[in-house]
N, C-alpha and C positions, 0 to 999 in steps of 0.2 A: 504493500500500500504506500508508503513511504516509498516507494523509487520511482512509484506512479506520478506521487504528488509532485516529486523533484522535477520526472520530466517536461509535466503539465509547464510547471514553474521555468522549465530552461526554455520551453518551446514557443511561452507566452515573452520570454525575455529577445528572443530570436528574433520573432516577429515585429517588436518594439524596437528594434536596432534596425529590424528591416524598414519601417516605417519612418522611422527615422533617417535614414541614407535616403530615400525615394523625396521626404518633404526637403532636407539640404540639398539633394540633387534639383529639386524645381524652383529652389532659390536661386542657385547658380544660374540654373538655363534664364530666369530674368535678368543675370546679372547683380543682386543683390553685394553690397558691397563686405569687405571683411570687416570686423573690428579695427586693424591697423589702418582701414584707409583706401588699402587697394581693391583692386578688383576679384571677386570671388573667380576661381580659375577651375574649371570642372577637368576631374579625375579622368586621368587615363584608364581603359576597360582594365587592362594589364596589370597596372601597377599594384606591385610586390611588397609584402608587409606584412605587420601585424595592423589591425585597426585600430586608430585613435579618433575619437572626440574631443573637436579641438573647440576651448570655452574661450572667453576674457575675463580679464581683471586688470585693473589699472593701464591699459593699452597694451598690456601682455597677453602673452597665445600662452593657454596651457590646455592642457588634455591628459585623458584619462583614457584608458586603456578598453576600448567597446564594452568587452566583455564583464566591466565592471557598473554599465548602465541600465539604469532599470527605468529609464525614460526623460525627455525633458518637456517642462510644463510651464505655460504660464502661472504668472504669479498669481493666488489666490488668496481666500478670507484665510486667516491663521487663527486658530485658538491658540491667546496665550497661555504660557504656563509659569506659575509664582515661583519666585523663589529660585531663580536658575541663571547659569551665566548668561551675562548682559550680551552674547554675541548668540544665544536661541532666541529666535525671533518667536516659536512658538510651534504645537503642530497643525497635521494638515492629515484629512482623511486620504490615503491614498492609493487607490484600485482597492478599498476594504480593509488596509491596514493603517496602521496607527502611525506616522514617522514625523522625525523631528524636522524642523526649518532651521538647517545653520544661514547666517549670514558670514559669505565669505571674507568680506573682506573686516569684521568686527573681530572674527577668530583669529583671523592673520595680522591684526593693529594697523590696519591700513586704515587712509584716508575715506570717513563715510561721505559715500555721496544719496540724492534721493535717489529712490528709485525710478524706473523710464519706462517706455513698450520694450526697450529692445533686452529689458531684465529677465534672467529666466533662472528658474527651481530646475537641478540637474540631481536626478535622485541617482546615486551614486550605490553599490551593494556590493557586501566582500561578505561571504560566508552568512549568516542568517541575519547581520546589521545594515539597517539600510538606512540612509543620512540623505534631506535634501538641503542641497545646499546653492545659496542665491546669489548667482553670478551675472558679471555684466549684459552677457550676451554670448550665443552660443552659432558658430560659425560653419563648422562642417566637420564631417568625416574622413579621416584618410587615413593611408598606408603610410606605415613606418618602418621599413627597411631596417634589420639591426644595424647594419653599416654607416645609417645617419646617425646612430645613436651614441652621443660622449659621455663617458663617465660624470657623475656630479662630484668634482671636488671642493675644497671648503674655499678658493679662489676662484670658483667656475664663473667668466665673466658671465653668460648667458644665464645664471641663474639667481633670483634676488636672495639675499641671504636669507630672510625670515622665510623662502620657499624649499631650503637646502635641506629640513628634514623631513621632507614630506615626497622629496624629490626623487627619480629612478634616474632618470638622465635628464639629458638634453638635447633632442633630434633639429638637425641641420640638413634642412630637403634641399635639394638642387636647385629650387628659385632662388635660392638664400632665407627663404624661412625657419626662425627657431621660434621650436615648442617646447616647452618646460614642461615635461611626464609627470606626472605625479601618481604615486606609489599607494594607489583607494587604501591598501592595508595600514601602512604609514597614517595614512591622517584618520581614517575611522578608528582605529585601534592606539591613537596617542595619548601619551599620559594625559594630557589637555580635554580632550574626548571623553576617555575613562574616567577621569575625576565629573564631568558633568554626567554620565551613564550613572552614577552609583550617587547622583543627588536626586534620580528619579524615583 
C-alpha cells in the first residue's frame, strides 16, 4: 500500500514538472523576459543534463534541482501562525496538505522588498518535508551539464556568501549564464529550519 501511495505521489510530482516545463516553454515562445533583463532563450530539444529550476532573488538566478519540486504557485491568502520566526510568513493549504510559507529573502537577511505579480510560492520537497518558499520570480527550466558545474568554495566569486551553505555549486552554461544550485537538503534540513520545525 505504501509503495502505491509513493508512486501515486512520484507520478503526481512528474506531471507537475511536466506542466510546469510546457507553461515556461509558452512563456518563452512569447518571448517573456528573464529576471536579469535578457531575453528568455528557449531550450535546445537535445540539451544534456540534469534539470534545474531556475528562480530569483535579489537579481540573482538560483535553482533547485527538478526533482526537488512539488510545484510553483501564485501567491495566496496565508494563515498566520503565533509565535514563530519573523521570516514564516505563515501556512497555506496545499493540494490537501498543510505547508509552511518561508519568505526567502527574511531567512537569508536580505533586503525586504513588497511583494509584485511576478512573486511566486516555489514549494520545494526533500524526503517527506515540504517548505514553500517566496521568491522573486521564477524563470525556466533547464539542463545542467555536470561539466558546467564549479565546486562552491568559501571565495566562490559566483556565489553570495550568506548562499554558501545552502549551496551545491555553481553552473556556468555556454551563454555565460550563472546559477547558484542550491542543495533542497541543505536549506530544508538547516539548523535555522530545525530550530523553527521543533517551535511547531
Amino acid at each position: 500500500m505504501a509503495s502505491e501511495e509513493l508512486g501515486t505521489r512520484q507520478n503526481a510530482r512528474a506531471s507537475s514538472i511536466t506542466a510546469m516545463q510546457m507553461q515556461l516553454a509558452q512563456l518563452e515562445r512569447v518571448g517573456q523576459a528573464r529576471p536579469d533583463g535578457g531575453a528568455a532563450v528557449p531550450l535546445p530539444a537535445n540539451a544534456a543534463g540534469e534539470q534545474y529550476l531556475v528562480f530569483s532573488l535579489l537579481e540573482r538566478e538560483f535553482a533547485f534541482r527538478a526533482e526537488h519540486i512539488q510545484g510553483v504557485e501564485r501567491l495566496v491568502d496565508m494563515t498566520p501562525v503565533p509565535n514563530v520566526a519573523a521570516w514564516v510568513r505563515g501556512v497555506i493549504n496545499l493540494r490537501g496538505s498543510i505547508a509552511s510559507v518561508v519568505d526567502s529573502r527574511a531567512f537569508l537577511d536580505m533586503e525586504q522588498l513588497p511583494y509584485n505579480p511576478r512573486t511566486r510560492l516555489l514549494s520545494v520537497q526533500y524526503n517527506e518535508m515540504v517548505i514553500c518558499f517566496v521568491v522573486d520570480g521564477v524563470s525556466d527550466m533547464v539542463p545542467v551539464p555536470a561539466s558546467a558545474i564549479i565546486e562552491v568554495g568559501i571565495r566562490q566569486a559566483g556565489v553570495p556568501q550568506w548562499a554558501v551553505p545552502y549551496a551545491s555549486g555553481y553552473a556556468l552554461l555556454e551563454n555565460g549564464r550563472g546559477i547558484v544550485l542550491l542543495d533542497a537538503a541543505r536549506l530544508l534540513f538547516s539548523d535555522k529550519m530545525q530550530r523553527y520545525s521543533e517551535e511547531l
